[in-house]
C-alpha positions, 0 to 999 in steps of 0.5 A: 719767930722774929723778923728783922726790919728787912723783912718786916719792909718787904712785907710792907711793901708788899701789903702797900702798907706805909711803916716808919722807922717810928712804929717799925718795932712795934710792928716787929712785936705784934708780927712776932706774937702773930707769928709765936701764936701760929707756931703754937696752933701748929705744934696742936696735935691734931690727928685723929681730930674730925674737921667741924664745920661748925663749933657748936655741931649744931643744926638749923631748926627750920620752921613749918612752911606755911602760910602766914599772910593773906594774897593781896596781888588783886589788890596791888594790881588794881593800883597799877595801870601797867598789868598783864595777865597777872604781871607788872609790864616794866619799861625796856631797860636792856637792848 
């Protein structure tokens, strides 16, 4: 499937996308190849095929939850001044 210059400009015009007569056949051939390729996925006979959701079928191993660090929040708070039980106080930023 081709496009003439009329439609390759309303396409541009559309995309606000600057094409010049210079580069317009050059784009004109890299729409087309676009274009012949997407003609060749849809004459792929997919019936019967199940959608995926992803290429490999795989799954995500997912790791003990366990801890692997020691608590230090005792530590950290002593260095603040502004703690109340447990939590950092913070200045009012919303009205």
């Amino acid at each position: 499937m081709s496009l003439d210059k009329d439609q390759i400009q309303k396409l541009a015009t559309l995309s606000r996308i600057a094409i010049d007569d210079a580069t317009l056949e050059a784009v004109s051939e890299r729409f087309s190849s676009v274009l012949d390729l997407v003609d060749k996925l849809q004459a792929a006979d997919t019936l019967g095929v199940e959608p995926m959701a992803h290429p490999l079928q795989t799954t995500q191993l997912l790791r003990d939850d366990i801890i692997s660090e020691p608590n230090h929040q005792e530590a950290f708070q002593k260095l603040s001044e502004n703690i109340h039980d447990g939590l950092y106080l913070v200045p009012k930023v919303i009205e």
